[in-house]
C-alpha positions in Angstrom: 25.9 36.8 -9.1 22.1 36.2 -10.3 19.6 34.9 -8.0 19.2 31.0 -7.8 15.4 31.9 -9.0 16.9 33.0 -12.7 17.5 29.7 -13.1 13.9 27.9 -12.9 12.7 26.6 -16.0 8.8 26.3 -15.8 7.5 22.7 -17.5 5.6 23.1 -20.3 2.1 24.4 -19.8 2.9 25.6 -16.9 2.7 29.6 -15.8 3.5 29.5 -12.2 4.7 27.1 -9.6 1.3 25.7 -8.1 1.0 22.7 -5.2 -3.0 22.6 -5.3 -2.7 19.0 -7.2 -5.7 19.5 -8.8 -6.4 17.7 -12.0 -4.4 16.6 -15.6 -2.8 19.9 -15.8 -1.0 20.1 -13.3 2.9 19.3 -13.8 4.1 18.9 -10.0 5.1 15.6 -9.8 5.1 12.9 -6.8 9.2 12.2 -6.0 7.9 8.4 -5.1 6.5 7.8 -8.4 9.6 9.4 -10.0 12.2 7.5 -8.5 9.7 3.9 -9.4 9.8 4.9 -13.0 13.7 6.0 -12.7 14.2 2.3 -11.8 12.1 1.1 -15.4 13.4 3.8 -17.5 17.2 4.2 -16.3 18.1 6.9 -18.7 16.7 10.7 -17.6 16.4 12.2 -20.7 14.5 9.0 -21.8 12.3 9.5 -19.0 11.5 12.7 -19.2 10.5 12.9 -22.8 8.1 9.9 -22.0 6.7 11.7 -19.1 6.7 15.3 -21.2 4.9 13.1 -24.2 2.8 11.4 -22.6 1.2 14.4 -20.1 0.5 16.3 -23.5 -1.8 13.6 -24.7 -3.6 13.5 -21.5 -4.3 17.1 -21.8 -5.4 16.5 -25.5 -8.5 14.1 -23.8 -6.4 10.7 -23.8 -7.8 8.5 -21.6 -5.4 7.2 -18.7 -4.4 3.5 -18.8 -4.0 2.9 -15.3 -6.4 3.9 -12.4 -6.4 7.5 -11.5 -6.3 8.4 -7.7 -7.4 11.3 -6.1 -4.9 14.8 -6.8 -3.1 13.0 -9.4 -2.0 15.4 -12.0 -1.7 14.5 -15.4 2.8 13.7 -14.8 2.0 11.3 -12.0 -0.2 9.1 -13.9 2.2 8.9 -16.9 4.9 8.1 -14.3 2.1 5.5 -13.1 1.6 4.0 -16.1 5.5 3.6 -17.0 5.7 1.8 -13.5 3.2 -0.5 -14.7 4.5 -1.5 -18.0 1.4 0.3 -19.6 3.5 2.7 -21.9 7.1 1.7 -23.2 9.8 3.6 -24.8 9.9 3.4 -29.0 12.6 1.6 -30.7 15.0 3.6 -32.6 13.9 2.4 -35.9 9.8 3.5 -34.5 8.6 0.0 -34.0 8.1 -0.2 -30.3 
């Protein structure tokens, strides 16, 4: 049977699991913050490619929308600004 560590998948732009916290690239992600926007956005995969989206156009030089606290990575203030109804999912027919 293959080791349990065959099975990590490493988020995009990540190389290596990392817990400094430093800055917009990193991808950890508070589990508070996750299970707030799980309540707004109720459907995971919904979620996540909000989160995913989001996080790359931080990294591209977006500027945040919500106020950025100290060790917050790039996933963590997406998640922030879902919780606070700063970024929305888009309609199925791309007008939202």
């Amino acid at each position: 049977m293959a080791a349990a560590s065959n099975n990590i998948v490493a988020f995009p732009g990540s190389s290596a699991p990392s817990r400094s916290g430093a800055g917009h690239g990193s991808t950890d992600m508070r589990s508070d913050l996750v299970e707030q926007a799980s309540k707004v956005i109720t459907e995971p995969p919904v979620l996540i490619n909000m989160v995913s989206r989001r996080v790359k156009q931080l990294n591209q030089g977006r500027s945040p929308l919500v106020e950025v606290e100290p060790r917050m990575g790039a996933a963590d203030v997406a998640l922030k600004e879902i919780i606070e109804g700063k970024i929305i999912p888009e309609s199925p027919d791309g007008e939202g």
